[in-house]
N, C-alpha and C positions, 0 to 999 in steps of 0.2 A: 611728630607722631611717634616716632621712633626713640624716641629719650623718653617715651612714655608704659614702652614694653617692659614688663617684667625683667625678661631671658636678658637684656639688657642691661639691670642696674649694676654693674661691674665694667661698663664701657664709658671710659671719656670721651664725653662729645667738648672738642675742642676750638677755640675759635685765635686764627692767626691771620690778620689784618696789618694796612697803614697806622702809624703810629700817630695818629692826628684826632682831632676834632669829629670828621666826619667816620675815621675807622672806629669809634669809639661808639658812634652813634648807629651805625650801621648792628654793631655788636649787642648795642640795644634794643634794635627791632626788634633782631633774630633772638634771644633771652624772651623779652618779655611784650613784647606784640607793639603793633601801632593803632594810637589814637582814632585815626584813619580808618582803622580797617579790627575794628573792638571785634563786628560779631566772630571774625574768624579765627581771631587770639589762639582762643583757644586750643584750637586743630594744629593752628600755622605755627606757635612757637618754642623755643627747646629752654625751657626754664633748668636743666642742666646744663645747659652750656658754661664753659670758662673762659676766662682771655688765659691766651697762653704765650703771650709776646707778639715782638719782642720790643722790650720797654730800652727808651733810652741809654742806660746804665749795657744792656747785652749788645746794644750794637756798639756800642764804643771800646766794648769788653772783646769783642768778636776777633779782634788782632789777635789777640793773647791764647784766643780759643783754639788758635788754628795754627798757630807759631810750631806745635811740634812734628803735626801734619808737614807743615810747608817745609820744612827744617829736612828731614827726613827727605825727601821729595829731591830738596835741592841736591841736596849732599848724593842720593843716586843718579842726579843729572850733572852734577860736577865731582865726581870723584879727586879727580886732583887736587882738586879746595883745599886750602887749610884750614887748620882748626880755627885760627885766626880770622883769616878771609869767610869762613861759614857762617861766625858770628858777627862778625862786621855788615856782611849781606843780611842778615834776619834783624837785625838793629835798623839796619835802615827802611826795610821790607815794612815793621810794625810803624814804624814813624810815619812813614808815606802812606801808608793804609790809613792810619787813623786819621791821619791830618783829610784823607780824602771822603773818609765816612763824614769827619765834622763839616765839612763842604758840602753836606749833603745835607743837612740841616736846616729847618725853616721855621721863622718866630709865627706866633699866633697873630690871625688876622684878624677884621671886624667881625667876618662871620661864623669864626672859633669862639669871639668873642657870647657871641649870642645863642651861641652853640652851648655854652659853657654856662648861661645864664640858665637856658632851660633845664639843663642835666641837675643846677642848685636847687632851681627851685621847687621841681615835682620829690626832688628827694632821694632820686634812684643813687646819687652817689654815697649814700649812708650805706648801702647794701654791697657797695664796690671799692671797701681802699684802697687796694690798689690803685685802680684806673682812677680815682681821686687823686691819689698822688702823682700819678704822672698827668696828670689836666692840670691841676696845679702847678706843677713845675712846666710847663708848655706854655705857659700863660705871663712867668716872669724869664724862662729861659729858652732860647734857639733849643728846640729839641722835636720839631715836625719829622719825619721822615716815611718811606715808605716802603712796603714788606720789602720788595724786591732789592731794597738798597744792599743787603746782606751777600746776595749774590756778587757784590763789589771786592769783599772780601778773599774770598774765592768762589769761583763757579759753580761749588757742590755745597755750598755752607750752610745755604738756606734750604736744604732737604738735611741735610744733618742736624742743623737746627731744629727743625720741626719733627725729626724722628727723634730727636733726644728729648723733647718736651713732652710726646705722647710718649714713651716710658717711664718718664718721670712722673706723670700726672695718673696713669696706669696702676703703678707702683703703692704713691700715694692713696689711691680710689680702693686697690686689694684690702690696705690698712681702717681705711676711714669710706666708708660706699657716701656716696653723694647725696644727698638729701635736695628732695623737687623743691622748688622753690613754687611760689604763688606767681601766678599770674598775674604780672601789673596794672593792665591795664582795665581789671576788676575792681583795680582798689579806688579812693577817694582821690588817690590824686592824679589820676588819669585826664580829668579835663585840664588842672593845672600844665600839665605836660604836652598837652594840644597845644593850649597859649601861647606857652613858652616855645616851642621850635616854630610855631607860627612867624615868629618876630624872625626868625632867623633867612637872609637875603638868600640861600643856597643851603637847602636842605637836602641830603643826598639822595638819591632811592633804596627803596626799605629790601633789597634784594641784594646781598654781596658782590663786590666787586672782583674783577679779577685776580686783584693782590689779597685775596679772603680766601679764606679755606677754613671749615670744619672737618675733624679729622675725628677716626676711633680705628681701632684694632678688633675686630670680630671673631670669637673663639667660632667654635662648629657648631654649639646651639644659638650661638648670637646670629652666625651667617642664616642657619633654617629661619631665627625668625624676619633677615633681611629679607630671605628669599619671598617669605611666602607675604612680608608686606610688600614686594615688586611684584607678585603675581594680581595680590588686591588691587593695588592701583591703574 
């Protein structure tokens, strides 16, 4: 209801999930409604929403992200270091980092598989290349992983992460405002998309999980209209 306010169209509503199958699906309820659950579509769901990571590609990137953070960091915790020895340590540091995030990694199962069936065939992933691309790539390559994996990197990553993605997407949104999308589950291929997760042996629940977060940045008439839609409800 709130991605549907006016005082609003200037706020990223953001979505940061597991990088799998079901995070992908969950992303989809919340977008554009469930089969399930048509009559209330329309109330229940945030046709602004975005995926905002993190894809594949950023967590393996995520060493590099952090290297001048940590770099920094060490060098006030080891002052006597040398210049030698600092970068010796930070070689090693990104090496074991990544090799640990790729251990963190999981191919797609049978039920990604059918997962991935239904997402082809109502059509939603015409409307998402991204998240096409990376399903795709999930599908021939180990690339499952979950939000929280980020925190592996360092402790603070994955709030940095997510704070560097809502100004990004902020930024972009001041440039270009967000256009509502339609409601999916109006369209024709709504029963299609019943069908198809029907097949599927473990279908997630249509309600985000803990590794989920929708995120936006509220100016002072944004917050009055938060306030006064928490007094309504």
């Amino acid at each position: 209801m709130l991605s549907k306010d006016k005082r609003l169209a200037k706020v990223p509503f953001l979505y940061f999930g597991d990088h799998d199958f079901q995070g992908f699906h969950i992303y989809k309820v919340l977008k554009t409604g469930s089969a399930q659950q048509a009559e209330s579509n329309k109330s229940m769901v945030c046709p602004r929403l975005q995926w905002a990571g993190p894809s594949r590609k950023e967590l393996l990137a995520s060493p590099l992200e952090c290297a001048p953070g940590k770099k920094a960091q060490y060098e006030q915790d080891n002052r006597k270091k040398t210049k030698g020895e600092v970068e010796a340590y930070m070689a090693k540091w990104k090496r074991e980092t990544r090799g640990k995030l790729e251990k963190k990694l999981q191919p797609a199962n049978k039920t990604d598989k059918s997962l991935m069936k239904g997402f082809r065939d109502c059509g939603w992933l015409d409307s998402e290349p991204a998240i096409k691309d990376e399903l795709e790539e999930m599908l021939v390559k180990t690339s499952k992983f979950r939000l929280a994996n980020l925190t592996d990197v360092t402790g603070q990553y994955l709030r940095e992460f997510m704070d560097n993605k809502v100004a990004e997407f902020a930024t972009e949104m001041l440039r270009q405002p967000a256009k509502e999308m339609p409601i999916f589950e109006q369209s024709p291929q709504a029963e299609k998309w019943q069908k198809a997760t029907s097949q599927a042996t473990s279908v997630p629940s249509q309600m985000p999980a803990a590794d989920s977060a929708v995120s936006w940045i509220p100016s002072e008439e944004e917050l009055k209209a938060l306030a006064e839609f928490d007094i309504a409800s």
